[in-house]
C-alpha positions in Angstrom: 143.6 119.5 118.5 143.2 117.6 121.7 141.5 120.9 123.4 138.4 120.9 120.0 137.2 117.1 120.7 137.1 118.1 124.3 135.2 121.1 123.5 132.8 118.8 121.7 131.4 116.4 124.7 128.4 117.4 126.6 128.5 118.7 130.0 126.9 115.8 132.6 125.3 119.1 134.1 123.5 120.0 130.5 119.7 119.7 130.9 118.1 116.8 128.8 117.1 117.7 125.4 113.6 119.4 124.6 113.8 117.5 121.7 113.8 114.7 123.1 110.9 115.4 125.3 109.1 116.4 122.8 109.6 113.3 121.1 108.6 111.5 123.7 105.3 113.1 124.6 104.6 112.9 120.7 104.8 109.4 120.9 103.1 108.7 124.2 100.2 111.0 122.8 100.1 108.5 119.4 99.5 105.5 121.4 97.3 107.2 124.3 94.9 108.4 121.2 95.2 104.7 119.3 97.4 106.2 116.5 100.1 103.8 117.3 99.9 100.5 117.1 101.8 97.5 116.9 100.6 95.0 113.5 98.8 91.9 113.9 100.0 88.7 112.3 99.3 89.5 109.0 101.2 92.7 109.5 98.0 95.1 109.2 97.6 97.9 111.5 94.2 98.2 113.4 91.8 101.0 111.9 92.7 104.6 113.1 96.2 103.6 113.5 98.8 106.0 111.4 101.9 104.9 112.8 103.3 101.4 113.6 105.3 100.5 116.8 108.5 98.9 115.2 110.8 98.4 118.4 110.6 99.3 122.3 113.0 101.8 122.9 115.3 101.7 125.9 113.9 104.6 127.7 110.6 103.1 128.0 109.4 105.1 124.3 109.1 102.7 121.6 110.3 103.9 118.1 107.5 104.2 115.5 107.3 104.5 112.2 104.7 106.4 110.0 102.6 103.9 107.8 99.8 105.6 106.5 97.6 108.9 106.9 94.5 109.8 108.3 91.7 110.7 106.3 89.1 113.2 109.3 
């Protein structure tokens, strides 16, 4: 049983996750176009904005959250 949880640990020589990337480029792409934003005092988002900023992440990406959908 000792060899399976060894099995299950990631190689340090595994390339990054596309995921990952993918999330982060989705996110960077949000706040380059306005779409995320963090709330003001009254906890409104700014208009345009879909998504709200609710922490910085640790990798430099902050974490957002979906708050409402755009109407084109």
């Amino acid at each position: 049983m000792a060899d399976e949880k060894q099995d299950a640990e990631p190689e340090e020589d595994e390339p990054a996750n596309e995921a990952d990337e993918t999330t982060k480029r989705f996110v960077e792409d949000l706040i380059a176009r306005g779409e995320a934003a963090k709330p003001d005092e009254h906890g409104e988002l700014p208009p345009g904005a879909t998504h709200e900023i609710v922490e910085d992440g640790k990798d430099g990406v902050p974490k957002v959250k979906r708050r409402r959908f755009s109407a084109f």
